[in-house]
Structures are given as C-alpha cells and as structure tokens.
C-alpha positions in Angstrom: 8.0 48.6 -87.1 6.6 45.4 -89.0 9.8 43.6 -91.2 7.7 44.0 -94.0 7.3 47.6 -93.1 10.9 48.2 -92.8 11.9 46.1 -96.2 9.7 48.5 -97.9 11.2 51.9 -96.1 14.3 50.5 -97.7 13.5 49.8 -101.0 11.9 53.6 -101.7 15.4 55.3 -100.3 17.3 52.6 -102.9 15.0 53.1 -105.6 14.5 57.1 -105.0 18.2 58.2 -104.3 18.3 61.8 -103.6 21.5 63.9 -104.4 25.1 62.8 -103.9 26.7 64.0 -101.3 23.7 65.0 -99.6 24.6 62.3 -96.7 27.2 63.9 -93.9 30.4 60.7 -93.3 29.1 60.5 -89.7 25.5 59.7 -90.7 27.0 57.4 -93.6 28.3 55.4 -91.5 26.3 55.1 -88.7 23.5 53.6 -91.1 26.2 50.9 -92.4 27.2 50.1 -88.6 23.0 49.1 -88.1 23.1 47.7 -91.3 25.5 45.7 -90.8 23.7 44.3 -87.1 20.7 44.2 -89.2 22.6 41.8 -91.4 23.8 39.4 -88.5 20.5 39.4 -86.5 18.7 37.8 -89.8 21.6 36.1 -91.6 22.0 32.7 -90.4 25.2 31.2 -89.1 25.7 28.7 -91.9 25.2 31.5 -94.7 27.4 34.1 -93.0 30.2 31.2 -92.4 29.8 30.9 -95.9 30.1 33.9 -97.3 33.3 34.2 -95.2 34.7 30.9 -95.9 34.4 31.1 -100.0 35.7 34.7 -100.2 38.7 33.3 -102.1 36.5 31.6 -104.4 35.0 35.4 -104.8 38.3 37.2 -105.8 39.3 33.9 -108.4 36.1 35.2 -110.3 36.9 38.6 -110.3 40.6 38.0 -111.5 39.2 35.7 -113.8 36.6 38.6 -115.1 39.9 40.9 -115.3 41.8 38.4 -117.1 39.5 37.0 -119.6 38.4 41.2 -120.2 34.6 40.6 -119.7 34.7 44.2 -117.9 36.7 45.9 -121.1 34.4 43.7 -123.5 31.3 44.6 -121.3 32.3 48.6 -121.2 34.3 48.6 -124.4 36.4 51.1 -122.3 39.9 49.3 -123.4 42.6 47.8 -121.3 42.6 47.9 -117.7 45.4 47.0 -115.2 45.4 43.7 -113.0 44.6 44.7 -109.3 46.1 41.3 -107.7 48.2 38.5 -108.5 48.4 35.2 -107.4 51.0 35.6 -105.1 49.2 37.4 -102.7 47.1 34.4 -102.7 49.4 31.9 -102.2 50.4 33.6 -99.4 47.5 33.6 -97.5 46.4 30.6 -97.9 49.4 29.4 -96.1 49.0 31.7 -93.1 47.4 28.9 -90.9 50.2 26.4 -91.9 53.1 28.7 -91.3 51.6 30.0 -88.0 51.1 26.7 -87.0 54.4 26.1 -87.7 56.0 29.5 -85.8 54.2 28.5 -82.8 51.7 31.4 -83.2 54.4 34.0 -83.4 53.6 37.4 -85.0 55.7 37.3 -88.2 58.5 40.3 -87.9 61.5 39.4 -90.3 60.9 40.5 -93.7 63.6 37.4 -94.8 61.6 34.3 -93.0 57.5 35.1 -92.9 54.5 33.7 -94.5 55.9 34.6 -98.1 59.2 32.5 -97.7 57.5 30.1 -96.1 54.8 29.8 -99.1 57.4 30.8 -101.8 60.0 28.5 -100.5 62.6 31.4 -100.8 64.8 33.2 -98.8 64.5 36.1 -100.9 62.5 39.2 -99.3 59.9 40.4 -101.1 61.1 43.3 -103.0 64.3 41.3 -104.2 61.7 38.8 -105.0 60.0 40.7 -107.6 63.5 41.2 -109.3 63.4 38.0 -110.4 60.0 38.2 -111.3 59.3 40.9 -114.3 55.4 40.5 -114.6 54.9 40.5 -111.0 56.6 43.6 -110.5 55.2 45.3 -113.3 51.7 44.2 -111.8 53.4 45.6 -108.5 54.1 48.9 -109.8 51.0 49.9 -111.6 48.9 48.9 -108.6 51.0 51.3 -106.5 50.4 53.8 -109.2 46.8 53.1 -109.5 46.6 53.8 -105.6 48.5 57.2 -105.6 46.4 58.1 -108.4 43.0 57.5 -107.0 44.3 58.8 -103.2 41.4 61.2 -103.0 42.5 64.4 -101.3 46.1 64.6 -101.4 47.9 65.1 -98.2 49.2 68.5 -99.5 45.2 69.6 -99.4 44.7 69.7 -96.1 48.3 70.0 -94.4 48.9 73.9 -94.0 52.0 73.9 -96.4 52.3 77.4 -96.6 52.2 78.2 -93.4 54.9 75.5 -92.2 57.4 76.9 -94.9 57.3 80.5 -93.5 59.0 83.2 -95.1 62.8 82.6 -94.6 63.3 79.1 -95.8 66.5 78.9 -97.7 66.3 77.8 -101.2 69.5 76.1 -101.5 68.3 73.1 -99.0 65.8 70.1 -99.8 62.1 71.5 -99.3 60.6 68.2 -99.6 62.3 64.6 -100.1 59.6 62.2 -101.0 61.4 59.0 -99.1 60.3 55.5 -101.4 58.1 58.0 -103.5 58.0 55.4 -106.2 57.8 56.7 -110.1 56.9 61.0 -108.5 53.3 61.0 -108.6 53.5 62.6 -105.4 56.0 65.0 -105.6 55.1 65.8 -109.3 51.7 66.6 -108.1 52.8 68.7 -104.8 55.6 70.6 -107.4 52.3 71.1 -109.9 50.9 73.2 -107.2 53.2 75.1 -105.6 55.3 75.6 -108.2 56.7 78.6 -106.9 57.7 77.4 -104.0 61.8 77.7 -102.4 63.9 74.9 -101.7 64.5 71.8 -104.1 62.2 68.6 -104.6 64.1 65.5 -104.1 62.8 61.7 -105.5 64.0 59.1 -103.5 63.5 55.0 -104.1 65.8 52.1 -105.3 67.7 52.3 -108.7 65.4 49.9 -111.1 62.7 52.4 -109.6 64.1 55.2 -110.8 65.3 54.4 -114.0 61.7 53.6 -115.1 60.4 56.8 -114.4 59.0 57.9 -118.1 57.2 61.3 -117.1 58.7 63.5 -114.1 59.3 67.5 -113.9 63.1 68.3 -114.2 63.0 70.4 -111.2 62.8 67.4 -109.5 65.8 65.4 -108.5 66.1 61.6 -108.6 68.0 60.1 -105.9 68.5 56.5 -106.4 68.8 55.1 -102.8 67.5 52.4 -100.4 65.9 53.9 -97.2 66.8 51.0 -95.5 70.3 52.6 -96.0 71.8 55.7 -94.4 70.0 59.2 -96.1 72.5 60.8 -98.7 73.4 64.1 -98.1 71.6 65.5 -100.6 69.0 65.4 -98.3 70.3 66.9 -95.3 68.6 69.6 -93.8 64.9 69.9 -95.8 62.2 71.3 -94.4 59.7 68.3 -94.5 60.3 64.1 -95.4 57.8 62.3 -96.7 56.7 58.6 -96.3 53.9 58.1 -97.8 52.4 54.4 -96.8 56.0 53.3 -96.6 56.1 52.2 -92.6 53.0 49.5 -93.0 55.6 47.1 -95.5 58.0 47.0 -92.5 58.3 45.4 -89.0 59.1 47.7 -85.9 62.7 46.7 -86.4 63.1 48.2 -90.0 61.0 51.0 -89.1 63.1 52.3 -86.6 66.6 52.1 -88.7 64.4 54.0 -91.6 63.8 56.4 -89.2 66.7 56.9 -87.6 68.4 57.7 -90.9 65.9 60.4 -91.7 66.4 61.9 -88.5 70.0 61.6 -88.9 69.7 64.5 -91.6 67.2 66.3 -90.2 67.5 70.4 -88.5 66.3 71.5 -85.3 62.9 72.7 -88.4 62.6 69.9 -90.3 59.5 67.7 -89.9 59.0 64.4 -90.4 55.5 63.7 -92.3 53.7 59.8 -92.3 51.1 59.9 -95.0 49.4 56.7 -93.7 46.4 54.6 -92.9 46.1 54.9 -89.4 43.7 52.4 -88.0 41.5 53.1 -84.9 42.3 51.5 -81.5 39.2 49.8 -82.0 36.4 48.7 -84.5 38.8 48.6 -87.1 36.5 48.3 -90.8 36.9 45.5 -92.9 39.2 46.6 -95.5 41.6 48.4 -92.8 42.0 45.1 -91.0 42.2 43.1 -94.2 45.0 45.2 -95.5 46.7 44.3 -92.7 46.9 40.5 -93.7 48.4 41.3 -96.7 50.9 43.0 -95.1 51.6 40.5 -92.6 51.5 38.2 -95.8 54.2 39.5 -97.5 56.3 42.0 -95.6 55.8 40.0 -91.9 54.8 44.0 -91.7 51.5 45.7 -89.9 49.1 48.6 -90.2 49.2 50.4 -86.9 47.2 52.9 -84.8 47.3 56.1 -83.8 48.6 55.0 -80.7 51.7 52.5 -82.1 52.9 54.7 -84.3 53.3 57.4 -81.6 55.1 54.7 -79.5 56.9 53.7 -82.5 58.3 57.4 -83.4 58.6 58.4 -79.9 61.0 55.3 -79.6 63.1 57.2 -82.2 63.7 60.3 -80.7 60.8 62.2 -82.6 57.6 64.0 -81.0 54.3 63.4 -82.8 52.8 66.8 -83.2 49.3 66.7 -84.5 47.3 64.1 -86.6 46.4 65.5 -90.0 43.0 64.1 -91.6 41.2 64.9 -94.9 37.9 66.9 -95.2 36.6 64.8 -98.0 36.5 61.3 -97.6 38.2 58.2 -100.8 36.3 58.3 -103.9 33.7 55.9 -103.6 32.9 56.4 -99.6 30.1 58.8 -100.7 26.2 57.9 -100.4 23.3 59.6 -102.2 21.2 59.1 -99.6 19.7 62.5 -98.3 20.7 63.5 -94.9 17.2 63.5 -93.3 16.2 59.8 -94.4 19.3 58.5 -93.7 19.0 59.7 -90.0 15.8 58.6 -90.2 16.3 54.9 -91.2 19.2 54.9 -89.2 17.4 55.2 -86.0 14.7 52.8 -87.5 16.9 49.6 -88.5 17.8 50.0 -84.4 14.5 50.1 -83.6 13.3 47.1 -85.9 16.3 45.1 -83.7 15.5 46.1 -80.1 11.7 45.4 -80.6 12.2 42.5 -82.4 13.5 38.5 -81.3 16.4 37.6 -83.8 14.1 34.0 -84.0 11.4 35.4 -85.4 13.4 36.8 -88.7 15.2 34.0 -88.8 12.2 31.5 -88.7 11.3 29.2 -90.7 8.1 30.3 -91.9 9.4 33.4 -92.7 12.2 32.2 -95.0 10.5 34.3 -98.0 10.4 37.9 -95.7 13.9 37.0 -94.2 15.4 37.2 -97.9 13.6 40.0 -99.3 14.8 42.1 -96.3 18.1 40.9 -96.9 18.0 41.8 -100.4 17.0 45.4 -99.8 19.6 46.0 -96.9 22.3 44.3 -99.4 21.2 46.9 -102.1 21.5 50.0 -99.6 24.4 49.2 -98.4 25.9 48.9 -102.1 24.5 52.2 -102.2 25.7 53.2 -99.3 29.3 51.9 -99.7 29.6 53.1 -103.4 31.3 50.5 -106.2 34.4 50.5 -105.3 34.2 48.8 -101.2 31.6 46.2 -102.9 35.2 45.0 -105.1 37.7 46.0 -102.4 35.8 43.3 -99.8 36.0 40.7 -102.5 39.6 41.0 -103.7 40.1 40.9 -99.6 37.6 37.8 -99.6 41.0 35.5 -99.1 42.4 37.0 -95.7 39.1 37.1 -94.7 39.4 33.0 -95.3 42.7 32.8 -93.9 41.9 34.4 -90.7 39.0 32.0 -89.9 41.4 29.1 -90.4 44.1 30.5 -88.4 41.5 30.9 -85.5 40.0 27.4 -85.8 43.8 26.1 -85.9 45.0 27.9 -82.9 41.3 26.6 -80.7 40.3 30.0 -80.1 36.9 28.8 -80.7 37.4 25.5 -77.7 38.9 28.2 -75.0 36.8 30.7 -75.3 33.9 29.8 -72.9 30.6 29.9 -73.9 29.4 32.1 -71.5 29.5 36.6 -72.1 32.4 37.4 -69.9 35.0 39.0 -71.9 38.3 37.9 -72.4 41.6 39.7 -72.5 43.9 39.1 -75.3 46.7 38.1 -73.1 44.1 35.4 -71.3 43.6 34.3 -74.4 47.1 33.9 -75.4 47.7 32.2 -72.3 45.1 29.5 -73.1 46.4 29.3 -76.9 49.7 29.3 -77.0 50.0 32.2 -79.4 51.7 35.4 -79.1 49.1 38.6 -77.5 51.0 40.7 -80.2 49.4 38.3 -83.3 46.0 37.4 -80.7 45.0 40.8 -79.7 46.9 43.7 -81.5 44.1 45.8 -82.5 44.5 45.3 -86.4 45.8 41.5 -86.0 43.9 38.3 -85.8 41.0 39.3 -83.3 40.2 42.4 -85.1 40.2 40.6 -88.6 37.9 38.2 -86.9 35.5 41.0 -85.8 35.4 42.8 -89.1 33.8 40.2 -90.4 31.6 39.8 -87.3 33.0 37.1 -85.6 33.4 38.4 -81.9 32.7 41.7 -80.1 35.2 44.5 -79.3 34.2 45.5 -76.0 37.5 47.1 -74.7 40.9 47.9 -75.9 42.2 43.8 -76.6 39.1 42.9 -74.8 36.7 40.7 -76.5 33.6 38.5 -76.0 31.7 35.9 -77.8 28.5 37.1 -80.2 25.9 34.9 -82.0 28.0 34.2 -85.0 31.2 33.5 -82.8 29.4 30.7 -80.5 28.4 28.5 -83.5 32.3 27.5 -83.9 32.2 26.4 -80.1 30.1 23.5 -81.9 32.5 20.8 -82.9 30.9 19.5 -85.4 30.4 23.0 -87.6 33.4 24.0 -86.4 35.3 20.8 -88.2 32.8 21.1 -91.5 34.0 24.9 -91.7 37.6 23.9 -91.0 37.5 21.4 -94.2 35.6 23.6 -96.5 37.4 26.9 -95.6 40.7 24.9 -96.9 39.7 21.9 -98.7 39.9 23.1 -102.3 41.3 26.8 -101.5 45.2 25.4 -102.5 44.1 25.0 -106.2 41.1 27.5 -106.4 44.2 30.3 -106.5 45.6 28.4 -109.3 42.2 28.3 -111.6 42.7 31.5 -113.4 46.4 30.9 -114.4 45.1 27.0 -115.5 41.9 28.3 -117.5 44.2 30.8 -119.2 46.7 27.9 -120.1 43.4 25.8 -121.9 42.6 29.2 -123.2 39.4 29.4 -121.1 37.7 26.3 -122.2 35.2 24.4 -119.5 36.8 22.3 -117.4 36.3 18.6 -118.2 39.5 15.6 -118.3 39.4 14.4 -114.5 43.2 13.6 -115.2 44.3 16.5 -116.6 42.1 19.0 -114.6 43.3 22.4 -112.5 43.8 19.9 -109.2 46.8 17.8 -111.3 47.7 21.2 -112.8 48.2 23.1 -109.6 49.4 20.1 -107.4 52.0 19.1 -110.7 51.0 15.3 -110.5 49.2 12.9 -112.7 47.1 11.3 -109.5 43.6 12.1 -108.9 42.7 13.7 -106.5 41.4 11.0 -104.4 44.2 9.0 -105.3 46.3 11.6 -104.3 44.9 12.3 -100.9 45.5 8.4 -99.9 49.0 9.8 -100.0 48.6 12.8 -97.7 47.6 11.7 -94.0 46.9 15.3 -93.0 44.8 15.9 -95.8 43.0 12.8 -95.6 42.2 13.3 -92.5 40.7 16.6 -92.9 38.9 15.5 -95.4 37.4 12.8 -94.0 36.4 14.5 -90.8 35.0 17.5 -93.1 32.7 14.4 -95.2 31.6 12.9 -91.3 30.6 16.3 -90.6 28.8 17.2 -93.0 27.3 13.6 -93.3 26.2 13.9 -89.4 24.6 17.5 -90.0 22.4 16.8 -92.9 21.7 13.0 -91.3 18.0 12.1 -91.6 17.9 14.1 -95.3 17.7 11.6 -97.4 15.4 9.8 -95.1 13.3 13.1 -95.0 13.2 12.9 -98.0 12.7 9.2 -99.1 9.9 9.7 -96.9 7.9 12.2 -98.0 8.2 12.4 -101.5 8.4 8.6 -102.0 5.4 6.9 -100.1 5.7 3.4 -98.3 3.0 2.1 -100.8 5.0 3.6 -103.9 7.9 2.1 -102.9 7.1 -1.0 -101.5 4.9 -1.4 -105.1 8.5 -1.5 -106.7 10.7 -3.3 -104.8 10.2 -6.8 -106.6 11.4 -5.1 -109.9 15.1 -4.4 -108.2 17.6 -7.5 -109.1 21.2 -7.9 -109.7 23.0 -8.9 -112.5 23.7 -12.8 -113.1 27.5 -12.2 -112.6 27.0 -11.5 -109.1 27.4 -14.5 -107.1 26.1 -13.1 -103.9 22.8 -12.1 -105.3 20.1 -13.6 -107.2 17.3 -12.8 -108.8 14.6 -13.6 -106.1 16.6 -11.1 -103.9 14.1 -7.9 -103.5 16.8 -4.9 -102.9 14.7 -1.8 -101.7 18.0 0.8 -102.5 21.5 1.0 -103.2 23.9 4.1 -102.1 26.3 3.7 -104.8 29.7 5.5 -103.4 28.0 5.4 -100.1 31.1 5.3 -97.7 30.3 3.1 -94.5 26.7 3.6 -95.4 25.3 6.2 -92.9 22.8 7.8 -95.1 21.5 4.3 -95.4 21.7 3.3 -91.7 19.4 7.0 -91.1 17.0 5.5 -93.9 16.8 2.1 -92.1 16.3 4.2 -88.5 13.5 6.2 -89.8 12.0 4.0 -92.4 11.9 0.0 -89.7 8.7 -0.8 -91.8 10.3 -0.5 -95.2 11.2 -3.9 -96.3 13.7 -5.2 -98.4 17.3 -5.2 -98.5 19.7 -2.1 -98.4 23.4 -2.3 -99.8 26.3 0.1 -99.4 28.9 0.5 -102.5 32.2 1.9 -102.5 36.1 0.8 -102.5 37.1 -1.5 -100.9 39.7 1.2 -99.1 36.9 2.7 -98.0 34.8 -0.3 -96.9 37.2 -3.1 -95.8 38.2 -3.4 -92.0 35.0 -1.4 -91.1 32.0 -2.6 -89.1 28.9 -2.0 -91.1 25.7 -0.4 -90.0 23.1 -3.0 -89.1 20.8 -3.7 -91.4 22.9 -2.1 -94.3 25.3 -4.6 -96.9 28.5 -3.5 -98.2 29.3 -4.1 -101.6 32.9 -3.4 -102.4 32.4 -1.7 -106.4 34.2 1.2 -108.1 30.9 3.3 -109.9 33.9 3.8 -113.1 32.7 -0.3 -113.6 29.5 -1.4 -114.8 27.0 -1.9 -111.9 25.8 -5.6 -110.8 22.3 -4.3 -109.6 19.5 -3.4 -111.4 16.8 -0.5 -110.9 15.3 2.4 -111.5 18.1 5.6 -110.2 17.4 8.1 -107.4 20.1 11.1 -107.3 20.4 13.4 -104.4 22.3 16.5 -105.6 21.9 19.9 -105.8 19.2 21.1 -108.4 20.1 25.2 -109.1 17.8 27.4 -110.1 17.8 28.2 -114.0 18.3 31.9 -112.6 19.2 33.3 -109.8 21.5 31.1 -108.1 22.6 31.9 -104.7 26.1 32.9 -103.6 26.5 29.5 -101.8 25.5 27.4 -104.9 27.7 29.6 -106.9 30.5 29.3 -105.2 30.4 25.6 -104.4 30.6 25.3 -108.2 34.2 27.2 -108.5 34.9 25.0 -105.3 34.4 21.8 -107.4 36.5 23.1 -110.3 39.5 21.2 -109.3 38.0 18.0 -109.6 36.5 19.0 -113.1 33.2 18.4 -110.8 30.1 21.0 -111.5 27.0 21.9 -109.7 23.8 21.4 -112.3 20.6 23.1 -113.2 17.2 21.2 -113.9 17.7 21.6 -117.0 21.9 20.5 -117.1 20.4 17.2 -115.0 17.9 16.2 -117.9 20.0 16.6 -120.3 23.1 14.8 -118.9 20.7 11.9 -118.0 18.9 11.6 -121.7 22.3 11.4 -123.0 22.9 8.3 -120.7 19.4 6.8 -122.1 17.3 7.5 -119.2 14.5 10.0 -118.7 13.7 12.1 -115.2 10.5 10.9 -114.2 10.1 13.1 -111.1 12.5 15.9 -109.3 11.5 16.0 -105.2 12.6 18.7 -102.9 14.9 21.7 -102.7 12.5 23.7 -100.4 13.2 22.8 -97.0 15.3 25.8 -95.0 16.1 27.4 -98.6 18.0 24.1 -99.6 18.8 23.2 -103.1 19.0 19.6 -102.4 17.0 17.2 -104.1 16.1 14.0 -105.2 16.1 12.8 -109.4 14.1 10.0 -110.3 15.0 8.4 -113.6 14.3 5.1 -115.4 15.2 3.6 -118.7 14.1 5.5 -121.7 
C-alpha cells in the first residue's frame, strides 16, 4: 500500500466514525500499538526529541488555560477544579539534580526524596500540605475528582455477594474503607447494597474527616492514621479496603500498613487492593508517568502484578485472584467499527514492513510525510478519546525529567551502539545507578520506552531503537540536555507570574518571569556569569546548536543573496566617524552583531572564499576577550543596548512563523523564551516591529528547507 493510499484509508475512518463502542479493547489497542510504530518510522528524531523535551512547556499552557478560565469562558459550563499544581512541577524538574545527587539511588524514605530535596523541607508530603491550605484543597478535590470518574467501581465486578455468604455476623465491620478519604467509596458501595449485614467503617486522618460535608450515617468515621496500629473498631470485618493507597508509599511503609490490617483481621477476612497494577512489561505512557509522580513526591512506586504479590506475600498474606473490570475508564473507548479497525490495523503493519523508513522520511516527500502524520495524529485522538490527549500533556513534565535523568546518568554513552540487549543490572554496573531505579519495570527504563526511547525485549532487558541511538550522538545529545532544562526551572513558575501581572504579555527584561521565579534583580545573562554549572550548560547547548545548523547562514547568504548582488553593495557599508579602527574607505561585506566567537561568520568565509570584503564579529567583551578569532573574521567588542559604529543595510536570521498554523516546535519555543520576555514573531509581527524602528523589509528569504522556519529579513532605512 502507497503512503498516499494509506493517508487517505485514514482520513475516511476519522471523518466517517461508525458507532461508539463498536471497537472490542483488544482491537483498540492493537491499532494504537501500529500507530504509534507508524509514528516513529516517519517522525524524525529531532521532532520526536522535541515533543518530549517541551512537554512541560505543554502542561504550563494547559494550567494557564485552567487558570485564566478560557475552557469555562469557551463552554460557559462554570467553574472547574485545578487538575495540578506547581508543586508537582517543581518536583520533577529536580529529579535529575537530586538523583545526581543520591548517587542514582531509588528514592524510598517518604522524609528525604525528590520533594524535600526540591522543597527544601523535612516535612513529608502529607504534613506538608498542612501548612499549605490551597494546595491541599487542590489535593483533595483532585482525589475526589479521580474517585468520581473511576469508571466501573470495584464493587461491579468483585462477586460481593457471594464472598459475604449467608452467616456473616452483623455486629462486626463488613467493610472498613482504610485512607478512604471524604466516603465516596463506601458511600457508593453502602448506596447499593444497602441491605447488606455488618457495619461500614471510614477510615483516614482527623482534618480528613472533619471535612466530610455529605456522608450516610450508617457509616462510621474513624479518625486514624494507617500508618498507625488499626483500632479495634475494626477488628474482625469481612473485607479492608485500600483503594490506590499502597502506590504513595515505599515497601517499607507498606508493609507496617499491612501488617496492622492483618493484625485485626479473622481466619475470613480478606484483604482487598483496588489498584493500578502495571504489566511486567510495555507499561503505557500514563501508567509509567504516574509513577514519576509518585516517586516525586512520596519516594513511592506503582508496581506490578508480580511486586505486589512479593510485597503481600512478604506480609504473611496469600494473593488469591486478580480482579479486573469488564468495561474499560471513560474515555478508553473508540468509535471506530470493529471490522475497519481490524482492517487498518493489519494495514499500518503492512505499510511498515513493505516500506524503508527513508523513504517517508525523505526529503522530497516532506509534504506526504506531514499529511500522514496528520491523519494518524487525528485517529489516534479518536482512538484515545479526550481525555488521554490531556492526561499525556499534564504528564508532559516527567516525561522531560526522565530524558534528563537518562542523559545525566550516560545511559546514552554505555549503551553500545550495536542491537545486543542489555540487562538492567549490566546497565547499572556501567552507570553507577541502582537496577531497582534503572530497570524496575515501571521506573526509569520503562518511562523511557513509553515515550519510545528503547525497546522492551525481555523482563529488565532492553535494546537500543532508532530514536534511542540519536542520543549516542554527542553533539544532539548535549543540545537536548540544554534545551530539555535550560528554561524548564522558570517555565513552571509562568502561570503563577502571569497571574501576579494579571495576564498581561510579557515585556520589562528586568522585571520579567526569569527575575520573578529566580527572586533576583539580574538578568538572566548577567545572572548566569554567576552560575558555573549553568553557564556551562548553556554554553555547550549554544556550541551545539551552532555546530548542527553550521553552513545555514552560509546556505542561505548564498542562495538567496547572489555574489553579484552582494558584491554590488559592499562599497555602501562604512562605520561611523567615532570609530577609530575604521574608516570610511573600509568596504565591510557583513557584521554578526552578538555573534559570539564568530562561527556563523568563519562558515560564511569557508563557503563564500570569493566574497570580498571585510567580516567583523560583535559581542562583549566577556564573550570575545582572551579568545582566538576565526581567520578571516574581526572582533569588535560592542554591547547591541549601545548605538552601533557600522553602517548598512540589516540582515536578520530568525524564525519567521506562519500567520496560522504554527507547529508544536515553534510554539513551544515561544513559551520557552518567556522568561527572558523574548518571543518568536510572525511575518507580519517582523514588519511591524521593524517600521516602528524606521526601516522597511525589503525581502524575507527562506524557511523551506527540511520544514524549517528559519529565515533571513532584509531591511533598509525607510
């Protein structure tokens, strides 16, 4: 099947969607799996590293939509609650930092992990949000939010009934919801069987309980601490719930909550874990993405099957039988009918065995690569229903935080190039990290893979894949390493800062989000002289990126700009008369004003020996002094805040966005330059910021090569 064929098999099942429901989960997500190889084999390495590294940037602009209520204004459907706080953020983006720091430890005690370390407390997180009202209220009501929307309740599909049996005294506990938060839970299972023996017993800490507002009489409300031994009121019942209480603790506070339970518990009682097991392998995005919050803020884990049998078993109890629902979350479902799915299923495989990944990803087909993009991306939105689209980008952080962590610990530079898979422990070995935090199944590798970075081809076995060998490349591996954590520090900060200049753009270079988040009245360049580490990654991120684009601007000189064009117009470059070093007879071809040591220039001079005429370099003289300059390139030591010495016409190369339809890279580059009050322009932004300067765009070159939006602005005197 022709590309072009298989775009347009896409586009009818998105555009003609059958019935919901009509799509079995099996066959739902088999067609995401060889969507999403579909994805990699056309994506290319620098937009999928892309996507990855600015998925913070993704979830600051869906806070900032929740904050500033463009979704209430947009539905007029009133006041919604915030689904993430800051915190969370904070957190993650210190994970690399604190790991560092640990050695590459898995983080286990609740009172010293990543959120002490990024908090700078010694408070756990719970006693945490006691001294912090609005971030447990935002706390709460997402827990509430997430019992609410649980789908099928556990009670659906566990045989209740038949478990009670017919002599169950009524005088004992039949259910004791352990850390069962406001009732939802038990409220809801006493709604249905409200005829049911035995007593219903509501368990969590005090200030828990005493904000209950709505809960059935018949249930009890135990204030208590599971962390502490079970009161006797609960001795004896016939079942004890957790529901998602294990995955906020370590192993170690696991097993003392479950040896209190089974402390009280009969020769009938049964223990019940309403949790999100994840699979031993091929864990999905948001499963493995959870799992970095939890290791965020609790030093805690989501486990498998598998662990959490070793971890009960470790306790004395027996793990029965695994319980699953019928009926998948709300918003898992696809309208796709069963047939075509099937269908296009087998397809998309068959497109990506007959065809070379080259060809879709070459050049000349740039247009065809990007509409078949576009219609996978809108099947899988239809495949994946609303709500995962939102879920992946208010996980786009630990998604950003994983990628750091593995370029900081050198998985990238051990693990050879060749396909021979690698153990997690021989990968420890080589790093220096713990196997627990390298190759637990829901722990850095699998975070890695969820996002495709890395195959799974054994339990903790892994091997490299096309995404993963473009980090073994040093220097994309140390341009992703500064832009995956460059800017990230203050983008978490930008909603809280717009909201403090009540959402006005962001403009003052001195008083911008950067000095706002960072509490200081430097700039940021200024401030990074002060910060060796951070100078250095920057600095090594500017090289990189410098070295990758190098011949550009040459490129570009060249073939827009002909050598009789330019040569025509060198004699009508001069300097000004208070210049010592230059006079007027001097012919000056160019100037790279904030040019650094001048490497565009010295790629110009490589590419371009017949041009003639001088070519200068401008920037500090921090920047400049001490350095040995390229040959045939000047330095000129000049802050561009001062008026410029030399005279002649302006050549900008900058991005040049679409008036619509910006891409996700350009877009997000933009929220990246926030900090620095810096923004990414339009045609139409460029003309108008240059007229008001008293010059006029003559001619805009470029922007089409590989998809790029760089160009190159020519503007004279008006």
């Amino acid at each position: 099947m022709s590309v072009a064929a298989l775009i347009q098999q896409i586009n009818q099942v998105v555009e003609n969607p059958p019935a919901p429901d009509a799509i079995s989960n099996e066959e739902r997500v088999g067609l995401l799996a060889a969507l999403d190889k579909l994805r990699a084999t056309v994506e290319s390495p620098v937009d999928f590293t892309t996507r990855v590294i600015f998925g913070a940037h993704e979830q600051v602009g869906l806070r900032l939509g929740i904050e500033m209520g463009l979704f209430n204004t947009m539905a007029a459907i009133g006041e919604g609650a915030n689904i993430d706080s800051t915190t969370a953020n904070e957190v993650l983006i210190k994970i690399p930092e604190y790991l560092k720091k640990t050695n590459y430890k898995n983080p286990e005690n609740t009172n010293d992990g990543p959120f002490q370390y990024a908090m700078n407390t010694k408070l756990q997180y719970y006693d945490w949000l006691k001294t912090e009202p609005e971030q447990a209220i935002a706390f709460n009501t997402t827990m509430m939010l997430q019992r609410m929307d649980r789908g099928e309740a556990w009670y659906d599909y566990y045989p209740v009934i038949s478990k009670i049996g017919t002599s169950f005294d009524e005088k004992l506990p039949l259910l004791v919801d352990v850390g069962g938060n406001i009732g939802i839970n038990i409220g809801d299972f006493h709604a249905k069987f409200p005829d049911l023996p035995g007593r219903l017993v509501l368990e969590d800490l005090p200030e828990v309980i005493s904000n209950i507002q709505e809960l059935d009489p018949a249930i009890e409300r135990i204030p208590h601490s599971f962390l502490e031994p079970q009161p006797e009121t609960a001795r004896g019942a016939k079942f004890y719930f957790l529901g998602t209480v294990l995955h906020d603790w370590p192993d170690a506070e696991c097993k003392t909550i479950l040896s209190h339970i089974r402390s009280v518990m009969n020769k009938d009682s049964i223990l019940l874990l309403g949790e999100n097991a994840v699979p031993d392998t091929n864990a999905g995005l948001y499963q493995v993405k959870l799992d970095f919050v939890m290791m965020s803020l609790f030093a805690a884990t989501d486990r498998t099957i598998k662990q959490f049998k070793a971890l009960l078993e470790g306790e004395g109890f027996e793990l029965v039988k695994v319980w699953q629902p019928k009926i998948a979350r709300p918003g898992t479902h696809t309208d796709i009918q069963i047939i075509m799915a099937a269908k296009l299923t087998n397809e998309i495989k068959r497109a990506l065995d007959d065809s070379n990944s080259d060809s879709l990803i070459n050049e000349d087909s740039l247009q065809l690569k990007q509409d078949l993009l576009s219609a996978a991306k809108q099947l899988v939105e239809k495949l994946e229903g609303p709500e995962v689209g939102i879920w992946k980008v208010v996980f786009g952080p630990q998604a950003n935080a994983a990628l750091r962590s593995a370029i900081e610990m050198r998985i990238f530079e051990v693990f050879e190039l060749n396909n021979e898979p690698r153990t997690a422990a021989q990968l420890a070995d080589k790093t220096g990290a713990e196997k627990l935090l390298l190759g637990k199944s829901i722990r850095m590798f699998q975070a890695l893979i969820s996002v495709g970075i890395f195959t799974e081809v054994d339990e903790e076995t892994y091997t490299h894949n096309t995404r993963s060998k473009v980090f073994t490349n040093t220097l994309f591996r140390t341009l992703m390493r500064g832009m995956s954590s460059i800017m990230t520090p203050y983008i978490v900060k930008l909603p809280e800062y717009l909201s403090s200049i009540s959402f006005q753009n962001l403009e003052e270079t001195r008083q911008n989000l950067f000095q706002y988040a960072m509490n200081t009245e430097m700039t940021y360049f200024d401030w990074l002289h002060t910060q060796p580490r951070d100078l250095e990654i920057f600095s090594a991120t500017m090289q990189a990126s410098t070295q990758r684009g190098q011949g550009i601007v040459a490129k570009l000189v060249s073939s827009q700009f002909p050598p009789a064009d330019i040569s025509s117009k060198q004699s009508t470059s001069s300097v000004s008369n208070s210049t010592e070093e230059f006079s007027q007879e001097d012919e000056i071809l160019i100037v790279d004003v904030g040019g650094g040591r001048g490497k565009i220039l010295n790629d110009l001079r490589t590419a371009r020996p017949d041009l003639k005429g001088r070519m200068i370099v401008q920037d500090l003289p921090k920047e400049i002094d001490g350095r040995e300059p390229f040959p045939g390139v000047e330095t000129l030591a000049h802050d561009f805040f001062t008026p410029q010495p030399i005279y002649g016409k302006i050549l900008i190369m900058d991005a040049v966005l679409p008036n619509m339809g910006t891409g996700a890279f350009e877009s997000l580059l933009d929220i990246n330059m926030m900090p620095l009050s810096g923004i990414e322009r339009t045609e139409r932004h460029w003309r108008e910021l240059l007229e008001g300067a008293g010059l006029r765009v003559v001619k805009v070159e470029g922007g089409k090569e590989g998809g790029s939006r760089n160009c190159v602005l020519e503007a004279i005197l008006e």
